[in-house]
Every structure is written in C-alpha cells, then in structure tokens.
C-alpha positions as CSV (number, residue, x, y, z in Angstrom):
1,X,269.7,40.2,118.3
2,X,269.9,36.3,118.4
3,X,266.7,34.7,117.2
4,X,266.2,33.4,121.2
5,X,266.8,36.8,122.7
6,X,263.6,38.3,119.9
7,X,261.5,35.5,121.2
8,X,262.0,35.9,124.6
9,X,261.8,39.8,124.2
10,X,258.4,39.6,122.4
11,X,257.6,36.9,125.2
12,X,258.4,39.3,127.9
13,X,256.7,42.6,126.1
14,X,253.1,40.8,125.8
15,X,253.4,39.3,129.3
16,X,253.0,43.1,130.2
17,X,251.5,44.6,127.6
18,X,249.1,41.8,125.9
19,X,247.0,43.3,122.7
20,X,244.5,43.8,122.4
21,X,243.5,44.2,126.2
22,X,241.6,41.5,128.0
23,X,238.0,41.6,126.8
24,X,235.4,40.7,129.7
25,X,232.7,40.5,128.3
26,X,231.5,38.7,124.5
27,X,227.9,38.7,124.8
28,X,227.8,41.2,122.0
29,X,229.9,39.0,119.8
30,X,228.1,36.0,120.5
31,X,224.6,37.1,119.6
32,X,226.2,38.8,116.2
33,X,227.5,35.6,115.4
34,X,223.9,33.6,115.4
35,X,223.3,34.8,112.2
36,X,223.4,31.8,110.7
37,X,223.9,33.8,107.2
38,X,227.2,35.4,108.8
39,X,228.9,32.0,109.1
40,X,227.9,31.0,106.1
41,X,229.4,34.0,104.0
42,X,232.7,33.5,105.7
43,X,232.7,29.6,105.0
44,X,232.4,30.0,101.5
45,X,234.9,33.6,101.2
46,X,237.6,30.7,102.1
47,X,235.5,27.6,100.4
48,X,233.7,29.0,97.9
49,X,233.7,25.2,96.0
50,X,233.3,23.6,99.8
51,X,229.7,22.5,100.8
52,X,228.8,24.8,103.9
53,X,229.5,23.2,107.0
54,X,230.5,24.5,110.7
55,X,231.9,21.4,112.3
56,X,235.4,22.7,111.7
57,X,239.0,22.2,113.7
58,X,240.3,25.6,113.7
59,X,243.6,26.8,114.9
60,X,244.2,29.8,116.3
61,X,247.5,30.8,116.2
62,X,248.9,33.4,118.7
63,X,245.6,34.1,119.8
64,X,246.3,36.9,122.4
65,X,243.2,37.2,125.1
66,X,240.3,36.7,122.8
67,X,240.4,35.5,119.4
68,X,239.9,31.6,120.3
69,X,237.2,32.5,122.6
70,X,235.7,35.0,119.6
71,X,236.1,31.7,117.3
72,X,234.2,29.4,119.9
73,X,231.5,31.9,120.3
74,X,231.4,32.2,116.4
75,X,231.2,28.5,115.2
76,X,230.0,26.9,118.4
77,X,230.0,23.3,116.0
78,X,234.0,24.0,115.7
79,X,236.8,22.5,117.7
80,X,238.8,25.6,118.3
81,X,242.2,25.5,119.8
82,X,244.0,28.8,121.3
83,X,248.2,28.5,121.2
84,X,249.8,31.4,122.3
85,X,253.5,32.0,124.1
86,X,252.2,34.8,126.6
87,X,250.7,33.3,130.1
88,X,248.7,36.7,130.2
89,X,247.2,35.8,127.0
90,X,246.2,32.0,127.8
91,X,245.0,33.1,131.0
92,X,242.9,35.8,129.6
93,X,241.2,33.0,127.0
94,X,240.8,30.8,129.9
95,X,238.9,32.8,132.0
96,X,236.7,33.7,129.0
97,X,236.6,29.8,128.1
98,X,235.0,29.3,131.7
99,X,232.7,32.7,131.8
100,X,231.3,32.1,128.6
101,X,230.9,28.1,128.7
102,X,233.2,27.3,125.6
103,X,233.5,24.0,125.9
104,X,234.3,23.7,122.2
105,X,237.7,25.7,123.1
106,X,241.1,24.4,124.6
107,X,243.8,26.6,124.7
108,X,247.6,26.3,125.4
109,X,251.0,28.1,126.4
110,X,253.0,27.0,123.0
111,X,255.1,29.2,120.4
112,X,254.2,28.9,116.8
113,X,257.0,26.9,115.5
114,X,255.7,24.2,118.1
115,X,252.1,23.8,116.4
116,X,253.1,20.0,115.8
117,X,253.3,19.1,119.4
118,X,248.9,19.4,119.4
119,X,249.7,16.4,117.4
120,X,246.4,17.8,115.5
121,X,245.7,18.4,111.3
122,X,243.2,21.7,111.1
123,X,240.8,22.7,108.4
124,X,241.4,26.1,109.7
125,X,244.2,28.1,110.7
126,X,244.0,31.9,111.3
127,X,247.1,33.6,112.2
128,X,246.3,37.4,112.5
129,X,249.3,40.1,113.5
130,X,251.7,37.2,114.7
131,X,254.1,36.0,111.9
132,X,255.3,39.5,111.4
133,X,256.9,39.7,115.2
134,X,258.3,35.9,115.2
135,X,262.5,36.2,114.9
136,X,262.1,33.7,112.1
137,X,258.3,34.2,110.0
138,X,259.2,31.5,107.3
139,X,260.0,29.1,110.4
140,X,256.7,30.1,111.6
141,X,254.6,30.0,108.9
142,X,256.1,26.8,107.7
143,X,255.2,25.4,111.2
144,X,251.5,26.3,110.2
145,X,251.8,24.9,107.0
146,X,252.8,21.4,108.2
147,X,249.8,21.3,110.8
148,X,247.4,22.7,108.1
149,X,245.0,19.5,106.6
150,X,244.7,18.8,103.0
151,X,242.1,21.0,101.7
152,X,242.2,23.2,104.3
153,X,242.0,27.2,104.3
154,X,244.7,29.6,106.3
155,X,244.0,33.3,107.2
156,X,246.7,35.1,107.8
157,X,247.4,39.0,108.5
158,X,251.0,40.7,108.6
159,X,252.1,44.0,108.4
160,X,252.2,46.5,105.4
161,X,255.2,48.6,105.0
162,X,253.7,51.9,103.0
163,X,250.5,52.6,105.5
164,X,253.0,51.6,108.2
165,X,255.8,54.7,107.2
166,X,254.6,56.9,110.1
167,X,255.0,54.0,112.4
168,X,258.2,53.6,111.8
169,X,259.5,56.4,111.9
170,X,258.0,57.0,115.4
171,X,259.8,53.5,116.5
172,X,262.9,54.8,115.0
173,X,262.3,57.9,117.6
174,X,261.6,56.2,120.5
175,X,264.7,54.1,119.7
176,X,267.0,56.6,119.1
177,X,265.7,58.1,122.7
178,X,265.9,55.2,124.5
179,X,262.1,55.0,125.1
180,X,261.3,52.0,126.8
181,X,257.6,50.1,127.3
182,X,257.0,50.7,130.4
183,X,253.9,53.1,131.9
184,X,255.5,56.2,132.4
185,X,257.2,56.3,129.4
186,X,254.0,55.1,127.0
187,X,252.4,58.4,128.7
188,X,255.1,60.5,128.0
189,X,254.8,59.7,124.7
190,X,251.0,59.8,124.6
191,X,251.1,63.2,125.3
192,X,253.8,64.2,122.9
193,X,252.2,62.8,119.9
194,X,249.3,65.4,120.4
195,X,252.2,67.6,119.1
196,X,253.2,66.0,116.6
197,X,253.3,68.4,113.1
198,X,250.6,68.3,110.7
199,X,251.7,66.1,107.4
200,X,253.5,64.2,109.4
201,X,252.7,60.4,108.2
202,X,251.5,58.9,111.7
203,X,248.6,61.5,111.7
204,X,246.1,60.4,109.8
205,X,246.4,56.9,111.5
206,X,246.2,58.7,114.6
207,X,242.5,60.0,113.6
208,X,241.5,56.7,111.9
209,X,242.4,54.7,114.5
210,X,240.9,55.6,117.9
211,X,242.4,52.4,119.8
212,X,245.8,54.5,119.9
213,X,244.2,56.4,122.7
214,X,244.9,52.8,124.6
215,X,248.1,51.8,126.4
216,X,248.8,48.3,124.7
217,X,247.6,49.6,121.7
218,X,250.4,52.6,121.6
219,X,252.9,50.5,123.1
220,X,251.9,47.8,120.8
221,X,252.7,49.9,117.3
222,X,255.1,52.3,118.8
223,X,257.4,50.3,121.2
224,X,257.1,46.4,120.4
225,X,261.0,45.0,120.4
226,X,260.7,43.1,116.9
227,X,258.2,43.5,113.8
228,X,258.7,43.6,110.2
229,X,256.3,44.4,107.2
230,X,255.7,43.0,104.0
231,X,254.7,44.2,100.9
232,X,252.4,42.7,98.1
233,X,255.3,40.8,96.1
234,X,257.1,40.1,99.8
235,X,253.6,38.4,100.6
236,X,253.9,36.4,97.5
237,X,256.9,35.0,98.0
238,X,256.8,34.6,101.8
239,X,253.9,32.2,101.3
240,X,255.7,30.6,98.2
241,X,258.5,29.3,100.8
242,X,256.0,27.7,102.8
243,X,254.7,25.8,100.0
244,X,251.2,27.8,100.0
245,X,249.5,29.1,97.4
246,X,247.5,32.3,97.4
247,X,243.5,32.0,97.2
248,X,242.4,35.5,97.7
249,X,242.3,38.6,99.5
250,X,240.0,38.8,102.5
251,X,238.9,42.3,101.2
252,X,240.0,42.2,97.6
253,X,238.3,45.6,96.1
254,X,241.2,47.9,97.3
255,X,243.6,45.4,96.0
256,X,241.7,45.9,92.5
257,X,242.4,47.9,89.3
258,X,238.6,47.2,88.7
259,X,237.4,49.1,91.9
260,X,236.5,52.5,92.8
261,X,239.3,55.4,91.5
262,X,242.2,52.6,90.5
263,X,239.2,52.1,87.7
264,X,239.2,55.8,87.0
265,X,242.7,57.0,86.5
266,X,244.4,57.5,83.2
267,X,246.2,54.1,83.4
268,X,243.9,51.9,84.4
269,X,244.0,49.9,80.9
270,X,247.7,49.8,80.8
271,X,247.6,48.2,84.8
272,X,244.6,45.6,83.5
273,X,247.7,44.3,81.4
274,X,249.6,43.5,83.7
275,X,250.0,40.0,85.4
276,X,247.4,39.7,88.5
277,X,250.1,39.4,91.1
278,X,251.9,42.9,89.7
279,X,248.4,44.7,89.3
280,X,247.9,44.0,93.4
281,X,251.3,45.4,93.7
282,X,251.0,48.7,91.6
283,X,247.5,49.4,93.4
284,X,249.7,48.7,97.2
285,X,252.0,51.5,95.7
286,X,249.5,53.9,94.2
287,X,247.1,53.7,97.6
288,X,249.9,54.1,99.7
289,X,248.0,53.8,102.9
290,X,247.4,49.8,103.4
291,X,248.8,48.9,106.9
292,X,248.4,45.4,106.8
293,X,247.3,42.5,104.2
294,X,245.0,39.9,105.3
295,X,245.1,36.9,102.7
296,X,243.5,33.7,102.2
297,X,245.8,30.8,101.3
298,X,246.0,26.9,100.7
299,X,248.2,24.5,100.7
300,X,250.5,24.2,97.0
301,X,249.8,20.7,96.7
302,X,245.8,21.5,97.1
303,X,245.8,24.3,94.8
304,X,244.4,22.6,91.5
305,X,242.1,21.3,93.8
306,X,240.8,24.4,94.9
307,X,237.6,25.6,93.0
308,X,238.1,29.1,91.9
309,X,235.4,32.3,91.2
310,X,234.9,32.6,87.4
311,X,233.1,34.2,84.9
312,X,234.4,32.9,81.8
313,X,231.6,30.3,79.7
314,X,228.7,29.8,81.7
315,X,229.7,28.7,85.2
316,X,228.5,31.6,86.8
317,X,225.2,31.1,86.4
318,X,225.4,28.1,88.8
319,X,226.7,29.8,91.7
320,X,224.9,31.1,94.3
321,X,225.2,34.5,95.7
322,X,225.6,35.5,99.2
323,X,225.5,38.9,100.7
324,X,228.6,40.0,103.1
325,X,227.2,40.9,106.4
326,X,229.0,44.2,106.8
327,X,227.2,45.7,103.3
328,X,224.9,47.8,103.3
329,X,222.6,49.7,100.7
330,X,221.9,53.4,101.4
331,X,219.5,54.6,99.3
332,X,219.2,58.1,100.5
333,X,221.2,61.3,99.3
334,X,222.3,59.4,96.0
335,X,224.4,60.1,93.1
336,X,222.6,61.0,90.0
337,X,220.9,57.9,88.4
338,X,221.2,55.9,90.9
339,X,218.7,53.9,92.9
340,X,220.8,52.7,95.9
341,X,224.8,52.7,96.7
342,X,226.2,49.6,98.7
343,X,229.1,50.0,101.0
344,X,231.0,47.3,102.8
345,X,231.8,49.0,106.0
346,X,234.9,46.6,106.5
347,X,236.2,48.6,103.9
348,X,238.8,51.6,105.0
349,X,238.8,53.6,101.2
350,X,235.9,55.4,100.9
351,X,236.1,55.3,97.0
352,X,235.0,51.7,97.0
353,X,231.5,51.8,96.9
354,X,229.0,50.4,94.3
355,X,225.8,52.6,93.1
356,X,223.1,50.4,91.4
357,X,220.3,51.5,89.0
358,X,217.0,50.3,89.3
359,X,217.7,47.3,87.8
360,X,220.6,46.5,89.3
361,X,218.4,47.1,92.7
362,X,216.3,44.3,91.4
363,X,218.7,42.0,91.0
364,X,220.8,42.5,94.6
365,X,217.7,42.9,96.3
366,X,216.6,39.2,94.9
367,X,219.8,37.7,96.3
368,X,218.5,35.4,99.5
369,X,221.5,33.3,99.7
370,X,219.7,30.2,98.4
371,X,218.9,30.9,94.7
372,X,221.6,30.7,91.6
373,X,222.5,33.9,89.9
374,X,220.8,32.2,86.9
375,X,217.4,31.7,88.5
376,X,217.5,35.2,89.5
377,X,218.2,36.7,85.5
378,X,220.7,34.9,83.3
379,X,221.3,37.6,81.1
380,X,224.8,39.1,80.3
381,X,223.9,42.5,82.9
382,X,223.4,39.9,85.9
383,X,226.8,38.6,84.8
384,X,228.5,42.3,84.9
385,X,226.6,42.8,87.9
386,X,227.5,40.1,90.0
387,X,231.4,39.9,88.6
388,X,231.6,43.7,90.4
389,X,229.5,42.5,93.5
390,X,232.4,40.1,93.9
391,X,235.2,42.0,92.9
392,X,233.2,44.9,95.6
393,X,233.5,42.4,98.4
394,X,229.3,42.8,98.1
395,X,228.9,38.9,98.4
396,X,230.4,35.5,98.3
397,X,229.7,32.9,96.1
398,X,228.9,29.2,97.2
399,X,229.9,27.5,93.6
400,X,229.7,23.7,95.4
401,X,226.1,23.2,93.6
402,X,226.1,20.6,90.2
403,X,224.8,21.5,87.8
404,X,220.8,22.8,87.5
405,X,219.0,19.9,86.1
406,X,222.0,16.9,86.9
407,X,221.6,13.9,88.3
C-alpha cells in the first residue's frame, strides 16, 4: 500500500475502533498519582542526574482517549499537550480535559510527522504503541526527535516480534479470510478463539491478558490494517537513525543476564561477556515471550551529557535511593533463609523477584527516599545490594546530589 493509503487506513480504523476505549472516569488515577514519592521515582528512572522537578512540557504523542489527560492528572505542574490523528481520540481527551478540570492540557488533531507545527521544544516526549503503526516509523520518530529539547528524555514503546508470534499468525488468518474490523465479524472471531488448540502461541496471551475479552482491544491486535515489530538490535538501530541514543529500559530486570533464571542457567558467564547491547538481545531470544519494549532515550548530541547509574569507584555511595511504587516486600511464606522477597508487580516474569536476608531487610527498609546509600551502610554488601535493587527495577536513584561534605 502507498504510505497515504496506511495513514489514512490507520486513520479510519481508530475513528471506529479507538484503543484503548474511552475512559470516563480518572478519579482513581488522580488520587494514585498524589503520591508525591510516585512522581518523583519516575522523574529520576528518566533523570537520574536531573534535580527533581514537575514543571515539565510533555508531549504526548498519539495519545488515543486518555493518556494526555492521565499525564495532566499525573504532573498537574506540567504543560501537557495531547496530538493525535483520530477525532474520536481528541474528542475523547477533550471531554476528559473539561470533566476533570485539566487546565494544564491542550490537545490537538495532528499526525506525528507534523509535531513541528506546535511550534513547541518538550522536556518530555512519550510515544507508547504509535510508531510501530505509522507507514514510515523513522519519519516518525525523527519528527519526535526534532521537537525533543536539549536534555530532554523520550519514552517510547513498540512492538516485539517473539511474544507477538501468536498474533501474527492470527492476523495472517483473518487476512487470508478476508476478516474485516467491523462488529459482527470481531464477534465471530471472539467466539472462535475460545476454540482455538492448546499450544497454540496466542493462548497464553489470551490468559495473561484479560483486555482481549474487549472489542477494540481484539480488533486492535488481531485486525489493525498496518503494524510492525521490532526486535532488541532493530530497536537499536531504529533509534540510531533518529540520532537518539539509548538511556535505559523502563523495566530493565528481564532485559538482564543478572536477573532471576537468565542468572541461573549454564551460560550465564559466557552471555556476561558479551557486549551490553547483544546480552539484551540473547535474553529477548531466550525469554521468547516479550510483546513489546518500552525504552528510555536521549537525544545523540546530549548523550555525554547524560549522567549514568554506576557502581565503579565510589560514586555510589552518593546517590540516593528511591523505592519504585509498584514493589512490594512479602514477607510471608518465604524461601529458606530469607527474611522478606520484593516483587515489582509491573513485572510480567515471575522469576524476577529479589529475597533479602535480615540484613538486607535492614538496609531496604532504611531507604526513605532522602538519605544516600552511604549514610545508610557504606560497606561493600550495601553496594551488592543496591547494584541488584537497581538492576531488580526495586528503586531509582537520584545521583544529582554533590558531593557529602562540598561546598
């Protein structure tokens, strides 16, 4: 298809089936979000070297019915602006905009590749489940690039190709059929999923994900006119072409040879050899089950610029610790030994969990978000400790502090 005929198509398809569905209601989400902890973890997961503050421009780009209004609600400080080409989706913001009393949110009818028309630099840019349906992504994402300002931070999320398999081979069905998105049809095919064979690859995403039950969402996965999914080295080199540079993964334990069973297997010291980029690659491959990648990046020109999380010399000991607000620390029915196990529940492999000893408890349980790690213990175990908090996505780290004891 010519590149037009995709946009219009994908144009046409969320006009009628917009994902997810209108929400009506965000009370909920608002009063998660005035945890003033909450905003502060996710400013320093894309700053950790950035004093904290929530006076941001943010960008949302195609932010279908709710995600500007979400980022309104959540940093209520921020100028957030909502671009999107569906009418169904600016309409849905704007009526939330107006229920809620967002004054901090503009939105507006505008494709991606026209982000330079807001005429507007932003410290943030978050483009979730959008670049991966555009007829051109690099077009796209270089769009974003150009309107992204120096120093800023860009959260992006496509499509993963392995997780994905069962997906695609259902699209492959429904186009071989002639299975078009429209009600009838998405109920048809509701129903004959219930029959589909067990083994078969969609199954288990048909269990784990309970939103498949929905219309949009089925039609969404199963019958959207244009997608595409990259994996870990395609990710790498589709933000190399935009001239971005990689920061980190937003949840970076399952991306990890350090991390629940990658760290067990018989090869884990020959993959700790390898370079960082081609570790994340072998553990996409040996998971097999990521459906998307969510990834923090910068601009190229800002990357030496950019302070990064370290625990070589002594640095460490300066940075202060912040716990992620979706861990938790069970410390009931435990493993032998230990005291407590944390468990982000963000995370979707249930091997990445952390079980501390009773002085490891100690130590987590004296992070407040305010002190250093070395005015909690600065011995080597609080460095092993906190290096696998981190690498656990257990906490944050705000490294912006000088120096104890400078001027």
């Amino acid at each position: 298809m010519d590149r037009r005929d995709v946009a219009e198509e994908v144009q046409n398809f969320y006009e009628r089936y917009p994902y997810p569905p209108p929400a009506g209601n965000l009370d909920g989400y608002r009063r998660l979000w005035r945890d003033p902890d909450r905003r502060r973890a996710e400013h320093h997961l894309l700053w950790p070297g950035r004093p904290y503050r929530d006076d941001h421009s943010i960008l949302i780009a195609g932010c279908g019915t709710s995600q500007a209004a979400k980022y309104a609600l959540r940093w209520p400080d921020a100028q957030v602006t909502g671009i999107d080409v569906s009418l169904t989706s600016v309409r849905g913001t704007e009526q939330l905009r107006r229920s809620h009393g967002l004054t901090n949110l503009q939105v507006h009818q505008l494709p991606i590749a026209r982000a330079h028309e807001l005429a507007t630099r932003f410290d943030l840019i978050v483009c979730t489940g959008v670049l991966h349906h555009l007829a051109d992504p690099d077009a796209g994402l270089a769009a974003l690039r150009d309107v992204l300002a120096p120093g800023g931070a860009m959260h992006l999320m496509v499509y993963a190709p392995h997780g994905r398999a069962g997906i695609y081979m259902l699209q492959e069905f429904c186009r071989r059929l002639g299975i078009r998105a429209n009600d009838v049809e998405i109920n048809d095919l509701m129903t004959a999923l219930c029959a589909l064979p067990p083994g078969h690859p969609l199954q288990q995403l048909l269990r784990d994900a309970p939103d498949f039950r929905q219309e949009a969402a089925l039609a969404d996965a199963l019958l959207h006119p244009h997608d595409r999914a990259y994996s870990v080295p395609e990710v790498f080199d589709f933000i190399a072409r935009a001239g971005l540079t990689f920061g980190r993964w937003v949840r970076q334990a399952s991306y990890s040879p350090r991390c629940g069973v990658m760290a067990q297997i018989p090869h884990a010291s020959r993959l700790s050899t390898l370079p960082i980029g081609e570790q994340y690659a072998a553990v996409e491959l040996f998971r097999g089950t990521m459906v998307r990648h969510s990834v923090v990046v910068y601009r190229q020109e800002d990357a030496d610029d950019t302070p990064r999380v370290s625990f070589e010399g002594d640095t460490w000991q300066q940075y202060v610790p912040i716990r992620m607000p979706d861990t938790i620390c069970v410390e009931e029915r435990l493993p032998p030994g230990a005291a407590a196990v944390l468990i982000n529940r963000s995370h979707t492999c249930r091997d990445l969990v952390v079980p501390l000893d009773a002085a490891e408890k100690r130590l987590f349980d004296a992070v407040d978000g305010k002190r250093r790690i070395g005015a909690i213990a600065d011995h080597g175990a609080a460095r092993s400790l906190f290096e696998r908090l981190w690498w656990y996505d257990q906490v944050v780290f705000d490294t912006s502090l000088p120096p104890a004891g400078s001027a």
